[in-house]
N, C-alpha and C positions, 0 to 999 in steps of 0.2 A: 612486390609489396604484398605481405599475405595479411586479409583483413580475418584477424582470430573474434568469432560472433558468437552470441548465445541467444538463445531464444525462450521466450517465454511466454507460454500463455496455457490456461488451466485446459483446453481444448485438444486432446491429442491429435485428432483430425486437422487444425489448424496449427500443431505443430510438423507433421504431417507433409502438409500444404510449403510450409517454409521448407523442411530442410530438403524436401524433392526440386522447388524450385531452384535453390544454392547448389543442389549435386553439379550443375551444368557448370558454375562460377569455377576453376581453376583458383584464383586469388584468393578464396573464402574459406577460411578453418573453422568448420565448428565445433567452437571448445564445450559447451555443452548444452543443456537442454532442463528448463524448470517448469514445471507445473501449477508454482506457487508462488505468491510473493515476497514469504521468508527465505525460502530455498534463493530466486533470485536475490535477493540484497547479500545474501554469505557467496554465492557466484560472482557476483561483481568485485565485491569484496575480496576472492581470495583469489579467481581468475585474471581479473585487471581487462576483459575484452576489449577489444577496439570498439564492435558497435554489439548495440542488444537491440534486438527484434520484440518491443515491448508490450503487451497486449494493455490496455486502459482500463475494463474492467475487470477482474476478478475478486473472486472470496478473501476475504480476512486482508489482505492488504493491495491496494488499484495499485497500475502503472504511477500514476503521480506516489501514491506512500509509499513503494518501492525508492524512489529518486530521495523522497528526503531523509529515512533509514541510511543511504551510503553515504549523505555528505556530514562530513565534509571533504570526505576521500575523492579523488578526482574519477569525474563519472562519465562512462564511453559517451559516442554518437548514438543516438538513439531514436530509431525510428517507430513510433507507434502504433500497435493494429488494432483498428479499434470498429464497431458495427455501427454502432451510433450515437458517440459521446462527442455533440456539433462543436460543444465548449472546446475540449481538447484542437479538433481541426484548425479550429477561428487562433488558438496560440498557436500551432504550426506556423500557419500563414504569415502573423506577426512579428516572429523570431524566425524564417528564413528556416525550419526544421524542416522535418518530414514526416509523413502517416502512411501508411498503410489500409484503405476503408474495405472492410470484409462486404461482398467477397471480391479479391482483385485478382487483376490476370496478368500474364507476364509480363507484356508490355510496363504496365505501371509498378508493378516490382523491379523490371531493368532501372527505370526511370529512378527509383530510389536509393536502388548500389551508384548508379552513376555518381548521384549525388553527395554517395558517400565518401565515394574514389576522389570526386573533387576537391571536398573536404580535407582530407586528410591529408592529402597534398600541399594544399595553399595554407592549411595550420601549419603557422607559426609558433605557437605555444597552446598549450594545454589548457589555461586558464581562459582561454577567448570562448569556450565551450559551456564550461564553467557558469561562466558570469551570465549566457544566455538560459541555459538549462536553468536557474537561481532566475532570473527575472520571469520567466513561466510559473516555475511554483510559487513565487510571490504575489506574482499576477491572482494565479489562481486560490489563491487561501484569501486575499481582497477581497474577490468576490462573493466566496462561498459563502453564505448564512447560516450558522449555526441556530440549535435548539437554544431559547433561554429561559423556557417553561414547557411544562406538558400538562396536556388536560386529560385529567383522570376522571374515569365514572365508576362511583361505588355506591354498592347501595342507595339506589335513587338518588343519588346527588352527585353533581361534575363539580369541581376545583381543581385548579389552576397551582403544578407542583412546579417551584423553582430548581431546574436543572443542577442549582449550585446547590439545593437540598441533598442528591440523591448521593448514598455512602457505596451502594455498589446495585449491578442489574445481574439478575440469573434469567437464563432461558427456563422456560415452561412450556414445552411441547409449541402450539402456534401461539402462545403469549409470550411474555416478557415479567418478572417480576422486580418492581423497584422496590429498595432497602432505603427506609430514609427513619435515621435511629431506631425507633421501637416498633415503626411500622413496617408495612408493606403493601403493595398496590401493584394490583394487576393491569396490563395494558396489551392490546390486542397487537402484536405488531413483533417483527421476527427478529434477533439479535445483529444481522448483518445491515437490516434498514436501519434500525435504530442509529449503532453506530456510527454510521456514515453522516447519521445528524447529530451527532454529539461535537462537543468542541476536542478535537486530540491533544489540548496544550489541557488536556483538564482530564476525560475520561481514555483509557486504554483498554484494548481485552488484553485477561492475562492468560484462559481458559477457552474453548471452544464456547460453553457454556456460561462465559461469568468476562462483566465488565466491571470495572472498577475505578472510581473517583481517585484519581493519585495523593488527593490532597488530603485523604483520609488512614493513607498506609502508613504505617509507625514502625512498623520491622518486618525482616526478611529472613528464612530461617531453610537452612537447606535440610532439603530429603534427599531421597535416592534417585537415581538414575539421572540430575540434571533439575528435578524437578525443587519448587521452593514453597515455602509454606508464608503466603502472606497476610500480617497479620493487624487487619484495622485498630483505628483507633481506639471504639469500643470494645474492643479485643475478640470481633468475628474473625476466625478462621478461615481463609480461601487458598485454594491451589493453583501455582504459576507452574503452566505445563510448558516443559523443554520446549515446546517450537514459539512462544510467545514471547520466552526471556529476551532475545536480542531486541524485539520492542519494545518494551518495559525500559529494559536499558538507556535504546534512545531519549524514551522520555524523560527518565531521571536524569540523563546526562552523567553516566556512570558506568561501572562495568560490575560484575559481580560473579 
């Protein structure tokens, strides 16, 4: 039984780490190797791995929005390495998974192929993975709390901006600037934090630089190279850069 794996995590030293441990594995193929969490979802997606070696945190999109990007397509074993995301563990333990806690040694790496070997063995169908992986991310979007106001200071005065106000956010060096109609407001805080407190079923990045309320896009307009010209309501002009489209996608629930 050859277990075909992919591994992921934005840390080359911790990928590194993995694929010296698996040289030893005889049963272990490693079909490939991602740095990023776009890159993984098109590997899951076009590789089909048995299991992925999945890191918790990274940029632009976590271990968890990697997992909901490929479903509803059927999604490996997956074991996650993570430093200190406790939430993550606590659903391991729940749903019978597995983790990897940085930094581990081989002992507890063996312990986790073991685990996999088992697995794969005593599955019966595909869908029993499925249904557990889907109650984790269920689990955990439950819990998560979203942003549903932000407190703005301008000009000697704070107020209180309704989340569902804002039409799109640009990076500003260490600020952030919110678009809400004819305004704009500055906020001290970085595009990857912000993000991660926005609600996903509402705001997306489509840009390294640039998030955007979906509820606000009215058309879609190709350029060159992959890239799209998205165009608000009020008919601001923003750019959807090639590595953002397949999550744009997701969210619309479409393809383009």
């Amino acid at each position: 039984m050859s277990i075909r794996t992919l591994i992921v995590d934005d840390e080359p030293l911790a990928r590194d780490r993995i694929r010296g441990l698996l040289d030893s594995e005889p049963d272990v193929e490693i079909a490939a190797e991602c740095s990023t969490g776009l890159d993984a979802v098109a590997a899951i997606r076009g590789l089909q791995p048995d299991l992925v070696f999945l890191d918790v945190q990274m940029p632009e999109l976590s271990g968890f929005d990697v997992l909901e990007a490929v479903l509803p397509a059927p999604l490996p074993i997956v074991i996650f390495v993570t430093a200190h995301d406790q939430y993550a563990l606590k659903a391991f333990e729940v749903h019978a998974l597995d983790y990897l806690l940085k930094p581990f040694d081989r002992g507890r790496f063996s312990s986790a192929l073991a685990r996999v070997r088992t697995q794969m063995m005593l599955q019966e169908e595909s869908g029993e993975l499925n249904k557990k992986l889907l109650a984790i991310l269920e689990s955990v979007k439950s819990e998560r709390k979203y942003l549903d106001r932000l407190v703005v200071k301008s000009s000697g005065r704070v107020f209180f901006l309704k989340a569902e106000e804002i039409d799109w956010i640009e990076a500003a060096g260490n600020y952030v600037r919110l678009h809400t109609g004819k305004e704009s407001h500055l906020l001290r805080e970085t595009m990857a934090s912000l993000e991660s407190r926005l609600a996903p079923e509402r705001f997306v990045r489509i840009h390294r630089s640039t998030i955007v309320n979906i509820e606000r896009i009215r058309e879609l307009r190709s350029l060159f190279h992959g890239d799209y010209e998205v165009i608000l309501s009020d008919n601001t002009e923003l750019v959807l850069s090639r590595a953002y489209r397949e999550k744009l996608n997701s969210h619309l629930k479409t393809s383009f």
